[in-house]
N, C-alpha and C positions, 0 to 999 in steps of 0.2 A: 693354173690360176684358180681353178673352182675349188680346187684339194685342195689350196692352201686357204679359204678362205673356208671352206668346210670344218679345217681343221681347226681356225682361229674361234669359228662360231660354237664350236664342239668345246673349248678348251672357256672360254666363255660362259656357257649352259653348264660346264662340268663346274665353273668357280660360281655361278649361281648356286647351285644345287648344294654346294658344301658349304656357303656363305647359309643357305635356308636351313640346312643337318646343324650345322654347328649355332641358329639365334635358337632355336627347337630345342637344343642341347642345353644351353642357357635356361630357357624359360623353364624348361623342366626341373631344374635344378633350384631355382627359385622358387617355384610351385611344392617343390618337395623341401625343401629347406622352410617357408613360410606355413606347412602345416606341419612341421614337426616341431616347431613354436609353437601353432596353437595348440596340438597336442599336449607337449609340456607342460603350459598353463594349464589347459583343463586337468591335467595329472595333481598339478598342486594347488589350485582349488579345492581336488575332491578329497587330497590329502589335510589340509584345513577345516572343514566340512565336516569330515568323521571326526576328527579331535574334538570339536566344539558341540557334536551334536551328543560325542559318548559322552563328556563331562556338564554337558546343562539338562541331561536328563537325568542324573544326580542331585542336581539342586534341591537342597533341604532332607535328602536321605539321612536318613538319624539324627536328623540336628533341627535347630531350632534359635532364633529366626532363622526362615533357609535364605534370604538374602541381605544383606548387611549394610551394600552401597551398590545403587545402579546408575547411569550415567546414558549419554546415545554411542559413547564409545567404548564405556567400560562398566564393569560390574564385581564387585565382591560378592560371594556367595559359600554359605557353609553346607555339606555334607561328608558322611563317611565314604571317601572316595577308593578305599584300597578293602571294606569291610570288615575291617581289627578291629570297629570298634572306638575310636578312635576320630572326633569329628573336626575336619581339615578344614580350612579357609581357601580357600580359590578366588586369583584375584586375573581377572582379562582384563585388559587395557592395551592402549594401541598408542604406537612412541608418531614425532615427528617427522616429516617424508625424512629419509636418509638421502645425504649427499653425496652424491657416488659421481665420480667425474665419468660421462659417456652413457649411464644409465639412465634407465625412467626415472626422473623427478618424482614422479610422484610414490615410489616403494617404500612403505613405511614397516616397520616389526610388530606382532600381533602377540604380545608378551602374555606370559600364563605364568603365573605363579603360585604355588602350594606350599600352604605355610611363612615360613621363612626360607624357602629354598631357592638358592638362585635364579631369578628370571630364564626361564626358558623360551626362546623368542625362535616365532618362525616367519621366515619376511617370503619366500617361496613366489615373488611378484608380488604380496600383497598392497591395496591401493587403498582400498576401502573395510572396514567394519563399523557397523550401523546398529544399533541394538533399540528396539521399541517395544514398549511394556504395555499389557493390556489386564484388563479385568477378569472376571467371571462372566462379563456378558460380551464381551469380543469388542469395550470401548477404549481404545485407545486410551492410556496414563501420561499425564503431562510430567514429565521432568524437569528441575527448574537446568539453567543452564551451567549452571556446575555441580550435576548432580547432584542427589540426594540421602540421607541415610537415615529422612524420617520413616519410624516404620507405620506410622499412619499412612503413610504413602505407599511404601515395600510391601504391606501386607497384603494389599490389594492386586497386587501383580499374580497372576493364575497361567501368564503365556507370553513368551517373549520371540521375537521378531528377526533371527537375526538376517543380516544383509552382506554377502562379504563377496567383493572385486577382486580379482587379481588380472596384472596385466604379467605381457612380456615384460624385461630387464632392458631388452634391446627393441629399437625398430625392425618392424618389416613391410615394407612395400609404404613408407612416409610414415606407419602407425604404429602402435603397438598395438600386439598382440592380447586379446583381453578374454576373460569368463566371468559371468556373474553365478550366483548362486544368494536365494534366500529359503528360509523358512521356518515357519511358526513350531516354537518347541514349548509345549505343555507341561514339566515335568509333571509326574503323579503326586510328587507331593508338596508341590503350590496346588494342586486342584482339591486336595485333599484336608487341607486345613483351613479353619475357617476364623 
């Protein structure tokens, strides 16, 4: 009777033991699954991030006005971007959330355009882009709310702002996945014209 009652508690403790290896196995698996989300994002973040920071410190390189039309979402802006010689138009703007049945609502496309050359759009989780225009003394330029393309206004721009979200596609753990990233971009030559 003890033996059998050994054996029952044994067989018990052994379905504990693998019920606790196999929620452990789980959790793991979510733990590692919900940072290689956030990984992701932060990967295309920083992929967005170098785009917008190699082409706004271009702004105004051989050209004149160096900005054309600014906006809190979007901005036209002239420089010689490839140096031929040659002075390109660059136009950033940011479309509508896309409706994607089962993803984030709110991933909208952060479209880049060069000349007349077809939109080149990178959505990569993107949620947010922000753009804020300051002076030569670090005060804030008001924008009116559809943008502007007076250049009594544009001319006074010496640094801009930007601000750019991107979440996960998907949830994890009830959320998405998200990164922020800002920063103040001077080109040389808004600072340098007067």
């Amino acid at each position: 009777m003890d033996t059998m009652i050994d054996t029952i508690g044994s067989m018990i403790v052994a379905g504990l033991v693998v019920l606790a290896v196999m929620r452990m196995n789980v959790s793991l698996s979510e733990t590692g699954s919900n940072t290689n989300v956030e990984v992701i994002t932060q990967e295309d973040l920083t992929s967005i991030a170098d785009d917008i920071v190699y082409d706004f410190y271009k702004i105004g390189y051989r050209a004149s006005p160096p900005i054309i039309f600014a906006d809190t979402s979007a901005i036209t802006f002239l420089a010689d971007m490839h140096r031929d010689g040659n002075v390109d138009t660059v136009h950033y703007s940011l479309s509508l959330p896309i409706s994607s049945s089962g993803l984030n609502p709110n991933m909208r496309v952060l479209y880049r355009v060069i000349n007349s050359n077809p939109a080149a759009g990178a959505s990569l989780g993107l949620t947010g882009f922000n753009l804020s225009y300051y002076d030569s003394t670090g005060t804030q330029i008001t924008i009116p709310a559809s943008g502007t393309t007076s250049q009594s206004i544009l001319s006074k721009i010496k640094s801009i702002k930007v601000q750019v979200m991107v979440q996960s596609p998907t949830k994890t753990d009830s959320a998405y996945a998200g990164s922020y990233w800002e920063e103040f971009i001077s080109p040389k030559n808004l600072r340098t014209l007067m």
